[in-house]
N, C-alpha and C positions, 0 to 999 in steps of 0.2 A: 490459571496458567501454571503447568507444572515447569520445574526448573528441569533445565536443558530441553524444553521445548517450546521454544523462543522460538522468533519469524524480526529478524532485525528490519525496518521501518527506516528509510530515508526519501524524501520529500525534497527533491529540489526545483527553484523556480530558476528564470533566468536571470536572476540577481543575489540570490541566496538560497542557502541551506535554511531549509521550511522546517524541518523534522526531524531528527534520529531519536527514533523511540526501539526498543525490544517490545515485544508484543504476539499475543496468541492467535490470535486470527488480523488478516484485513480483509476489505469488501473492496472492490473497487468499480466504478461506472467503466466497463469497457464498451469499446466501440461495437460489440458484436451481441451486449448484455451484460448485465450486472454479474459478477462471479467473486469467490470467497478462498484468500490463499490461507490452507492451514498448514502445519509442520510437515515438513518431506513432500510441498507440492511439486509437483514435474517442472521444471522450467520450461518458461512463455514468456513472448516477448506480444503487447499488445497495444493497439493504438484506445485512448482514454477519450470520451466524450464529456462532457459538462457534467456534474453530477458531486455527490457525496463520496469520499475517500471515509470508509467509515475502520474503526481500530478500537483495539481496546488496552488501554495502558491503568494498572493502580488499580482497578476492578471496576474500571468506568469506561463506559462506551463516549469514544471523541470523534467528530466529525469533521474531518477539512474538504473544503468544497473545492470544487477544479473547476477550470472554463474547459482544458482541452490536454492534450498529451500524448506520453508512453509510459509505458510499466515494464519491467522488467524481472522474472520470477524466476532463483536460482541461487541452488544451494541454501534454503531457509533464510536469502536475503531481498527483497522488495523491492526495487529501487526504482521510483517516479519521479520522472521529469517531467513539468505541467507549469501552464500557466494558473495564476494561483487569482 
C-alpha cells in the first residue's frame, strides 16, 4: 500500500460501527458479482449479497462476512451498511 493511496474502509451494522480501517484494496460480494474497489474507483452505489467483505489492512488480508446490504463507492471512501 503506497501512502496517499489509501481507499478509507467503514463497516456499519444496524447497531454499530463494525470498521474504520484505511486500506488498499476491498472486494466486496455484490448483488450482481463479486468486484474489487482500488484507488480512484468511479463511484457506485450497490446492493451486497451474503458473502466475504474481504480488505487488506498491516499487510494481511482480513475478512468480514455479510448476510446482506449496501455499499457505497466514492471519492476513495467505501462505506457499507450490512447486516453482519
Amino acid at each position: 500500500m503506497s501512502a496517499g493511496k489509501d481507499i478509507r474502509l467503514t463497516v456499519l451494522s444496524p447497531q454499530k460501527t463494525v470498521l474504520q480501517v484505511q486500506t488498499g484494496r476491498v472486494e466486496l460480494p455484490a448483488s450482481k458479482g463479486r468486484f474489487v474497489v482500488l484507488y480512484n474507483h468511479a463511484p457506485v452505489i450497490t446492493s451486497l449479497e451474503e458473502g466475504d467483505l474481504v480488505y487488506e489492512t498491516g499487510g494481511r488480508v482480513e475478512k468480514l462476512h455479510v448476510l446482506s446490504g449496501f455499499a457505497e463507492v466514492n471519492e476513495n471512501t467505501v462505506t457499507v451498511c450490512a447486516e453482519i
